[in-house]
C-alpha beads as a LAMMPS data file, in Angstrom:
LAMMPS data file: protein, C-alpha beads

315 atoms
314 bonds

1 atom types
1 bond types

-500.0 500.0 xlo xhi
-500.0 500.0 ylo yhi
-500.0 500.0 zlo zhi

Masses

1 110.0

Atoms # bond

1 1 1 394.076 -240.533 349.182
2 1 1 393.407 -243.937 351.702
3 1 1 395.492 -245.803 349.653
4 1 1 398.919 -242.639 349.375
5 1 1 398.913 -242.425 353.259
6 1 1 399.010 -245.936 353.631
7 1 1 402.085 -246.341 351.560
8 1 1 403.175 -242.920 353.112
9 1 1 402.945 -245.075 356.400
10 1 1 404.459 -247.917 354.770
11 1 1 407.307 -246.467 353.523
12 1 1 408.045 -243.731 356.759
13 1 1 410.251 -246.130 358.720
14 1 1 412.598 -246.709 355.330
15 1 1 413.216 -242.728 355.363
16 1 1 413.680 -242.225 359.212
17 1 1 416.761 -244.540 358.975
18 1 1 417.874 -242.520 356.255
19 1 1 417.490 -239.897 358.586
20 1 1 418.951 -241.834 361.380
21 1 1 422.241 -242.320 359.399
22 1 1 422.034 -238.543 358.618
23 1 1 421.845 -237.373 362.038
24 1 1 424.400 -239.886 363.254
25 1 1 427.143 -238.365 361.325
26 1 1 425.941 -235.060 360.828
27 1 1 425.461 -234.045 364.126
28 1 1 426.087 -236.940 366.292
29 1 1 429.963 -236.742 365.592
30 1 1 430.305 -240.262 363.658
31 1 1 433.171 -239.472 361.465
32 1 1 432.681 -240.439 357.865
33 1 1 435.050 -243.065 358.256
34 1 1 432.392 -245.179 360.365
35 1 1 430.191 -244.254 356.959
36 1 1 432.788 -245.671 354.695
37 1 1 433.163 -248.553 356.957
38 1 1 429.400 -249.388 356.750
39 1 1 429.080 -248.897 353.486
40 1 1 431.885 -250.909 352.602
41 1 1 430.035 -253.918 354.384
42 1 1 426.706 -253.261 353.135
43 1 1 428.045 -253.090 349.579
44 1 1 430.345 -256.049 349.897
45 1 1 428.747 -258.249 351.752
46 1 1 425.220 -257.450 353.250
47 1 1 423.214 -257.021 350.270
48 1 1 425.490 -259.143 348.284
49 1 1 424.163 -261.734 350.666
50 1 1 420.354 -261.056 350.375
51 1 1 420.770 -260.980 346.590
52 1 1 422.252 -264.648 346.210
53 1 1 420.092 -266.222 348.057
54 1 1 417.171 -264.498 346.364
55 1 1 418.625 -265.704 343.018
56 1 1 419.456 -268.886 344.278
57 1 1 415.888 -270.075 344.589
58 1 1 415.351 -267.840 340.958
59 1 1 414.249 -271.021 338.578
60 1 1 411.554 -271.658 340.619
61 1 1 410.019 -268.108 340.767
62 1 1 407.612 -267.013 338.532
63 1 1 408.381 -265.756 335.005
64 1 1 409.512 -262.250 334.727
65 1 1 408.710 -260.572 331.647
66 1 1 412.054 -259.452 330.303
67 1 1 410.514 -256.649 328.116
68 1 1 410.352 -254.725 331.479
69 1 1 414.266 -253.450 330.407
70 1 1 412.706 -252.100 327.174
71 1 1 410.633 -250.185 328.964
72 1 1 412.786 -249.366 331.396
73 1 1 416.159 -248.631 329.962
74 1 1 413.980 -247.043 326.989
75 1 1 412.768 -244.642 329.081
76 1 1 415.850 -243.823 330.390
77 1 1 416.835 -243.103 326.950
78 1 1 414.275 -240.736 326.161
79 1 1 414.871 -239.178 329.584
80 1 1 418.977 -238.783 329.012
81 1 1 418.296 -237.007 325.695
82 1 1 415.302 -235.199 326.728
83 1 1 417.415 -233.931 329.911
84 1 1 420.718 -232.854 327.668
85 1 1 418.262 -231.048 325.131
86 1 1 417.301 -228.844 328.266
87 1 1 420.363 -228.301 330.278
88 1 1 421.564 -226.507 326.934
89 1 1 418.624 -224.986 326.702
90 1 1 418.093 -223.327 329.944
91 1 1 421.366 -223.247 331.507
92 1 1 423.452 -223.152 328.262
93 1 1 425.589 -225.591 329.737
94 1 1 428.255 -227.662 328.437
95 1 1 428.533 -231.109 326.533
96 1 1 429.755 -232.720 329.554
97 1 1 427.942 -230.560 331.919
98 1 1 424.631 -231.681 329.653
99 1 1 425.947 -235.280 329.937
100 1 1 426.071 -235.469 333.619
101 1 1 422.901 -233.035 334.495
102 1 1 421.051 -235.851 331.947
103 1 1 422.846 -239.068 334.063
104 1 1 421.366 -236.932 337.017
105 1 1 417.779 -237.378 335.621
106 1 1 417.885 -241.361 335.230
107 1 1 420.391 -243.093 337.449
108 1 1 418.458 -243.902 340.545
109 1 1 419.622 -245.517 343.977
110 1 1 418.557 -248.720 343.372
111 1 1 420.369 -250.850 345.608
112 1 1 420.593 -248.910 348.769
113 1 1 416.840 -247.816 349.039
114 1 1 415.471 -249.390 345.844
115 1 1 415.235 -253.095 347.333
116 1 1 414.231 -252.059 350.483
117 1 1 411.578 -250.103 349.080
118 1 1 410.214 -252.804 346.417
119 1 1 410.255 -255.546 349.531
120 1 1 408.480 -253.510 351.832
121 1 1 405.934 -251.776 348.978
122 1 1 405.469 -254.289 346.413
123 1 1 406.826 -257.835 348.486
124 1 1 409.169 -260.606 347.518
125 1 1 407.197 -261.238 344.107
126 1 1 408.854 -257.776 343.175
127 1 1 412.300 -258.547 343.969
128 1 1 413.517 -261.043 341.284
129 1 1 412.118 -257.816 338.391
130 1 1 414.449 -255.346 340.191
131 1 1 417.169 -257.904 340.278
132 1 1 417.105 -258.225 336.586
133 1 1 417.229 -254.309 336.337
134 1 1 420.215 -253.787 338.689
135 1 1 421.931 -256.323 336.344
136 1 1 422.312 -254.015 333.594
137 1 1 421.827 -251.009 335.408
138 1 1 424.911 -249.742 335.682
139 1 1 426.697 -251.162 332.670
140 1 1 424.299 -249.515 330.259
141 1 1 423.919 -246.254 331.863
142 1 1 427.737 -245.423 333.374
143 1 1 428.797 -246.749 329.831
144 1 1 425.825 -244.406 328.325
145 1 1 427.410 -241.107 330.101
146 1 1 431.043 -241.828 330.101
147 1 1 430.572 -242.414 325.862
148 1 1 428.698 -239.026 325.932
149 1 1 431.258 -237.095 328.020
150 1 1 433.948 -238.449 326.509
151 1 1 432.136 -237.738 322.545
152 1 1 431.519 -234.125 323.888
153 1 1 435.195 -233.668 325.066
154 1 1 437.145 -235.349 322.395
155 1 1 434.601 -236.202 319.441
156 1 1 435.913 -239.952 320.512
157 1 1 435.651 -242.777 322.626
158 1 1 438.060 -246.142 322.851
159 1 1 436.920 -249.523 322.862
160 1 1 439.363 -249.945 325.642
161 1 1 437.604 -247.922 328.105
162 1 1 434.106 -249.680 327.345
163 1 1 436.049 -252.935 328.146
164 1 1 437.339 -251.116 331.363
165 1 1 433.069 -250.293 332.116
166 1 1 432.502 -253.745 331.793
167 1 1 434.292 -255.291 333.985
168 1 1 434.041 -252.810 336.666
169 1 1 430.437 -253.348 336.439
170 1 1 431.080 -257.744 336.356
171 1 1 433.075 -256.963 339.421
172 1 1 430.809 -255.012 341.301
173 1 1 429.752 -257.285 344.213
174 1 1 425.878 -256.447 343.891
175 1 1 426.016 -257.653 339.785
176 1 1 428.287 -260.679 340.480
177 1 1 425.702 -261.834 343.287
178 1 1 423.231 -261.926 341.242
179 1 1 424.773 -263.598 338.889
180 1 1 426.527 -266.164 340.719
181 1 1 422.942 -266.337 342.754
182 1 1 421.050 -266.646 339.455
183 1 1 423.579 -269.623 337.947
184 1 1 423.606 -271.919 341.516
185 1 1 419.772 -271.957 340.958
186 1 1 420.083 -273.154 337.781
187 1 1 421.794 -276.047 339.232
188 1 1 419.240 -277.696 341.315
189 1 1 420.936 -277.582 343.766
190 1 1 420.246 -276.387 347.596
191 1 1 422.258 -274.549 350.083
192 1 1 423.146 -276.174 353.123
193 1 1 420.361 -275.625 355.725
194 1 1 423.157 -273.973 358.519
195 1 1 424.309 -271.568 355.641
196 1 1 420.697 -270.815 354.414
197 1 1 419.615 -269.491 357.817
198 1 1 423.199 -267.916 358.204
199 1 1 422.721 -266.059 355.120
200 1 1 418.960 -265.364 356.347
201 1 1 420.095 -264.172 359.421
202 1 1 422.531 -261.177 357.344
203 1 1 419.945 -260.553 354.401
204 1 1 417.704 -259.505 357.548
205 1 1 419.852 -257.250 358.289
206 1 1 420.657 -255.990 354.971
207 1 1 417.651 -253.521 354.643
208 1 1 418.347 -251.114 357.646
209 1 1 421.964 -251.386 357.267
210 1 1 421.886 -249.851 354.020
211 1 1 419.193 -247.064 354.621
212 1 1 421.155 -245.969 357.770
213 1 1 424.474 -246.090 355.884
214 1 1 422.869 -244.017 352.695
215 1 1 421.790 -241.460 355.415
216 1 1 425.212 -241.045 356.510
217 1 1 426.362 -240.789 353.239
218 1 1 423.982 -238.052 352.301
219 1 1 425.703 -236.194 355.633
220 1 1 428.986 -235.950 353.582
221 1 1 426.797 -233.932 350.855
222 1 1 426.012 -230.452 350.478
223 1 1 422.542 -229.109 349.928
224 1 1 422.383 -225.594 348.818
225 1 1 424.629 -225.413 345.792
226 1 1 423.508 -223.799 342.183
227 1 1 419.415 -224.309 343.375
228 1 1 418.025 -223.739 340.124
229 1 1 419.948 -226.670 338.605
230 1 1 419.509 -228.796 341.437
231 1 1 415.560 -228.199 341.478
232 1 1 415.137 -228.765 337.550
233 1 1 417.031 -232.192 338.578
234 1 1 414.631 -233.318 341.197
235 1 1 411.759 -232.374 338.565
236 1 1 413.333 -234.479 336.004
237 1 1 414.183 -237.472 338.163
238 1 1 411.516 -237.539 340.565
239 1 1 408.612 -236.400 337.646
240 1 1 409.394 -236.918 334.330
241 1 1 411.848 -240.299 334.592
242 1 1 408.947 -242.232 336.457
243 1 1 406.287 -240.996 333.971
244 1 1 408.048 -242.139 330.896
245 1 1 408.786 -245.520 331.910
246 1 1 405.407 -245.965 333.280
247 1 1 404.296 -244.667 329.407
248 1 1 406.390 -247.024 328.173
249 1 1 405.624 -250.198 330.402
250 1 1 401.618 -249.271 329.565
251 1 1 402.428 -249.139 325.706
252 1 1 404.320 -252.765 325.922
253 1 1 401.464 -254.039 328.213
254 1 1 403.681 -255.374 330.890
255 1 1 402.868 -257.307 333.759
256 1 1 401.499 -255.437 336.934
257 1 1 404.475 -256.929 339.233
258 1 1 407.067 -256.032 336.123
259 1 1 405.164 -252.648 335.646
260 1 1 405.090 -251.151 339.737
261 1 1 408.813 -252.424 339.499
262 1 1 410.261 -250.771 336.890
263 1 1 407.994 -247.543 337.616
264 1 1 408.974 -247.014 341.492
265 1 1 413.074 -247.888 340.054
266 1 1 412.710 -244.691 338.277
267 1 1 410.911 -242.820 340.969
268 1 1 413.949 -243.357 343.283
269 1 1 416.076 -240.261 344.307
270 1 1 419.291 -239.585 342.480
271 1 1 422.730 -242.562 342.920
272 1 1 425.355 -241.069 344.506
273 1 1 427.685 -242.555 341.751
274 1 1 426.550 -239.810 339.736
275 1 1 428.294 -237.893 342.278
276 1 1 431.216 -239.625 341.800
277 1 1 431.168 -239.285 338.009
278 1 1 430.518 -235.579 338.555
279 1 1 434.244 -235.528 340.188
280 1 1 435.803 -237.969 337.610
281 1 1 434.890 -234.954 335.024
282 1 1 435.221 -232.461 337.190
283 1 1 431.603 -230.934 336.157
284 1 1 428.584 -229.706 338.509
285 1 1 429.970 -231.178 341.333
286 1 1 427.925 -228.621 343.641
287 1 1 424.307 -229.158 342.035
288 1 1 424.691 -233.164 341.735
289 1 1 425.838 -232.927 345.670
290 1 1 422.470 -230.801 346.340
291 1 1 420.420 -232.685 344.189
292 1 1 420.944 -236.080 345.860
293 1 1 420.200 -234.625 349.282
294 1 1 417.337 -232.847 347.689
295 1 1 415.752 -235.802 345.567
296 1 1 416.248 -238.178 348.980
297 1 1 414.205 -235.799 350.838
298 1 1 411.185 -235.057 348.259
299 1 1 411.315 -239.353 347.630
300 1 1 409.568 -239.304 351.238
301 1 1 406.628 -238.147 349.229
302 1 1 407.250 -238.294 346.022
303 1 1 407.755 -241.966 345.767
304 1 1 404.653 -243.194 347.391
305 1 1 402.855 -240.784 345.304
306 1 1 403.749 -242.286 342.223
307 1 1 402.870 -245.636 343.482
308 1 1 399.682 -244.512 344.528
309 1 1 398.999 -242.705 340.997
310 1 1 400.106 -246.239 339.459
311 1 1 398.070 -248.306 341.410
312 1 1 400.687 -250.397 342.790
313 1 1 400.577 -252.030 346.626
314 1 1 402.554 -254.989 348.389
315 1 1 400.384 -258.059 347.691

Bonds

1 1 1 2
2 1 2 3
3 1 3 4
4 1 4 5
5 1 5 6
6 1 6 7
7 1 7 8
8 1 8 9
9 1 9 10
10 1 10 11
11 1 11 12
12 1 12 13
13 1 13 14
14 1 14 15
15 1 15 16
16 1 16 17
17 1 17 18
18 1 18 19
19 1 19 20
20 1 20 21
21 1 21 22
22 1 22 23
23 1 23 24
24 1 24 25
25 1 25 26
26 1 26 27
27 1 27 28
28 1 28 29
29 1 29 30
30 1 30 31
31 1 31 32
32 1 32 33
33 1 33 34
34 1 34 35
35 1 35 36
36 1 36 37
37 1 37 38
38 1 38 39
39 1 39 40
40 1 40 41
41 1 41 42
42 1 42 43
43 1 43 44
44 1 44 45
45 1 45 46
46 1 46 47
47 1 47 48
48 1 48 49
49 1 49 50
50 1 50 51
51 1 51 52
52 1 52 53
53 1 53 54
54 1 54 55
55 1 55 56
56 1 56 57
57 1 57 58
58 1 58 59
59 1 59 60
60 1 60 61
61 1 61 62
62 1 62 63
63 1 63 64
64 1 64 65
65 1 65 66
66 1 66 67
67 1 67 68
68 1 68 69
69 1 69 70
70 1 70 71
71 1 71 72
72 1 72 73
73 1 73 74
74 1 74 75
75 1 75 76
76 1 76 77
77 1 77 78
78 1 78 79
79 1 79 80
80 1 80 81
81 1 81 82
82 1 82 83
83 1 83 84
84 1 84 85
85 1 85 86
86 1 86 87
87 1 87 88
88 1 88 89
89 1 89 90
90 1 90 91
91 1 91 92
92 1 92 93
93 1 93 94
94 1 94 95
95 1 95 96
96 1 96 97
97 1 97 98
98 1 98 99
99 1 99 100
100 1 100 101
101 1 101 102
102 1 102 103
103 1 103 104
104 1 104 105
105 1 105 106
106 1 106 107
107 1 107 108
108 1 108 109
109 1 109 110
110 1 110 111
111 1 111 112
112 1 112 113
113 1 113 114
114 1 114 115
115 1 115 116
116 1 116 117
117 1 117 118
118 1 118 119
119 1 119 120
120 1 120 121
121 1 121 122
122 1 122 123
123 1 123 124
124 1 124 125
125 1 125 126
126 1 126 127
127 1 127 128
128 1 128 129
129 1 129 130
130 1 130 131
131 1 131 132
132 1 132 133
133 1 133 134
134 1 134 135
135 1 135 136
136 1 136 137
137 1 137 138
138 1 138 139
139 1 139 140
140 1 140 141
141 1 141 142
142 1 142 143
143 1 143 144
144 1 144 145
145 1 145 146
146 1 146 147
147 1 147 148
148 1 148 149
149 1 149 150
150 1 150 151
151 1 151 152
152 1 152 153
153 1 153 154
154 1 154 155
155 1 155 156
156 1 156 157
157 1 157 158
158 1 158 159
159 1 159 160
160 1 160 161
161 1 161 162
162 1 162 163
163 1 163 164
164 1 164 165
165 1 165 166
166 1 166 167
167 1 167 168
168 1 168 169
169 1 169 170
170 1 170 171
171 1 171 172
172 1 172 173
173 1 173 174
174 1 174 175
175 1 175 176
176 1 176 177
177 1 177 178
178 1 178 179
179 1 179 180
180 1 180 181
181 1 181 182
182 1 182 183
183 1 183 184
184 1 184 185
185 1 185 186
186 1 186 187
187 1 187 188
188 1 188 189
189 1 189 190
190 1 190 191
191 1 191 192
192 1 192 193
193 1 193 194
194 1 194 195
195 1 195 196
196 1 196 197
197 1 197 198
198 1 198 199
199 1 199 200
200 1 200 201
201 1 201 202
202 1 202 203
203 1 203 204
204 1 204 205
205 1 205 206
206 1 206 207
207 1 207 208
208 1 208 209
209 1 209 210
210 1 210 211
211 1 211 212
212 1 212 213
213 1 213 214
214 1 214 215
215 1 215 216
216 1 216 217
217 1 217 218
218 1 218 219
219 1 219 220
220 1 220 221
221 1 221 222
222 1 222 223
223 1 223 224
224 1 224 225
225 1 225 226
226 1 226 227
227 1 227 228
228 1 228 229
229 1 229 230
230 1 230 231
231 1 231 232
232 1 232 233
233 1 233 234
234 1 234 235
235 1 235 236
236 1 236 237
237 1 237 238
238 1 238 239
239 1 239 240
240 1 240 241
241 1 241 242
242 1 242 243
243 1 243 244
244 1 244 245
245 1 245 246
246 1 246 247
247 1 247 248
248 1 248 249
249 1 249 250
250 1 250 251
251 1 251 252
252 1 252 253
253 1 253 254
254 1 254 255
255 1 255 256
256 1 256 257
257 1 257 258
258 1 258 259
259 1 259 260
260 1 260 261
261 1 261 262
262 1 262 263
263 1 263 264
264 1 264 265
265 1 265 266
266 1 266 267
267 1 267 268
268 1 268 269
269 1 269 270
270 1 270 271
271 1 271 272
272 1 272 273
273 1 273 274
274 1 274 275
275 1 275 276
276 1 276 277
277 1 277 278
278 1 278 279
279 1 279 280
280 1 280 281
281 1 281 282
282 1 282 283
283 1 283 284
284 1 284 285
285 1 285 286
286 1 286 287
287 1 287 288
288 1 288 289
289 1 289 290
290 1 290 291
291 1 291 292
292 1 292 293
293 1 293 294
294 1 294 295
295 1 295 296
296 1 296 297
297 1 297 298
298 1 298 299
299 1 299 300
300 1 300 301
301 1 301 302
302 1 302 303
303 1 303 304
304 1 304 305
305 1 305 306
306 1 306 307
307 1 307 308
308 1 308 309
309 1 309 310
310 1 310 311
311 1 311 312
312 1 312 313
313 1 313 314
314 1 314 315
């Protein structure tokens, strides 16, 4: 119990700029377009910023044990079908309905409160593992639910809009940092010292930038739509996502920096592009809205709990 209230106590401050964000545009009378604003710059920029320069100094980190996507994006797998076998199950729902409610159980917000959380819980060591991750994150799973929609709709998918996935996902500013981060330290080469400490000076300020701007992103939610849906959502994300992969990374004997990684990715509260994908489809808009306020809220607890079960803690 020592060991859950210290990361409880670790992790507070993350979630009360959530909440700051929240209360900011919820009550304070921000309008959403200051929310857009900030998460425009976060997003473009900010962490963009903290991710090259992370990557840049990459070859000389440590070797991370790839096999952490098996068991990561494996146990997403398991989870997505798992979660689709259910939703028709209990709520009879739809092929697309089952598609998304399943998307809702595995695709996490990794970059907004996923890399703050990793560099404050498990340190830098951690970072370069949930780098690798975001990487593929959301090519595989985006392309994962938009091929299972699309199948459930039409009995058919084009090649054409896989190729339209990928380079959405190339051109997302948080992949191609990495990338570009990942292939300048492969180089040899060194940034200039005035443009390291520049870029120092904006990765600092990366991390409460983007909790405050998820908070006032969650504002724009709402939180008491379809319940029942929305709670069985939170069980599978919060619950059963983290315990598969952490099955899965104790079956391939991974790492303990690779392991805590990959296991507190998949404890993270629902991404709010599964929102967005809800509206593409036009499919449980409401309970995807509620469930990403919910999970954020039960992640105060949740998340360190899961840590603390694992055995993980910040070196």
């Amino acid at each position: 119990m020592k060991s859950f209230f210290a990361l409880v106590d670790l992790t507070a401050p993350l979630f009360l700029l959530v909440a700051v964000g929240y209360v900011l545009t919820r009550w304070g009378r921000w309008p959403m377009s200051a929310a857009d604003a900030l998460s425009r710059f976060v997003f473009s920029v900010a962490i963009p910023t903290l991710l090259f320069r992370l990557m840049s100094d990459f070859s000389h980190e440590p070797h991370v044990d790839a096999r952490l996507l098996v068991a990561f994006f494996g146990g997403c797998l398991i989870v997505y079908v798992g979660a689709r076998v259910f939703a028709r199950w209990a709520f009879r729902m739809s092929g697309d309905a089952q598609s998304i409610f399943a998307l809702g159980g595995i695709f996490a917000n990794n970059v907004l409160l996923g890399l703050p959380l990793a560099k404050i819980t498990l340190g830098e060591a951690a970072l370069p593992s949930v780098s690798l991750v975001l990487v593929f994150n959301s090519l595989i799973l985006w392309t994962l639910a938009t091929v299972s929609v699309e199948w459930a709709r039409h009995r058919e998918f084009s090649a054409r809009g896989l190729y339209r996935t990928f380079l959405g996902v190339i051109r997302n500013p948080v992949v191609a940092s990495i990338l570009a981060g990942t292939a300048f330290g492969f180089t040899g080469l060194t940034l200039p010292g005035f443009v390291d400490q520049t870029m120092a000076q904006m990765s600092l300020a990366a991390i409460p930038l983007s909790l405050v701007s998820l908070g006032m992103g969650l504002a724009g939610f709402g939180a008491a739509s379809e319940w029942r849906v929305s709670t069985a959502l939170a069980f599978v994300k919060l619950i059963v996502h983290p315990l598969v992969v952490y099955a899965l990374a104790r079956m391939l004997d991974l790492p303990p920096t690779e392991s805590a990684a990959v296991v507190m990715l998949s404890a993270l509260p629902i991404g709010a592009n599964v929102y967005l994908m809800s509206r593409q489809f036009d499919v449980l808009t409401g309970p995807i809205a509620s469930g990403i306020v919910l999970t954020t809220v039960l992640a105060a607890v949740t998340t360190p709990l899961v840590l603390t079960l694992i055995g993980a803690s910040r070196p």
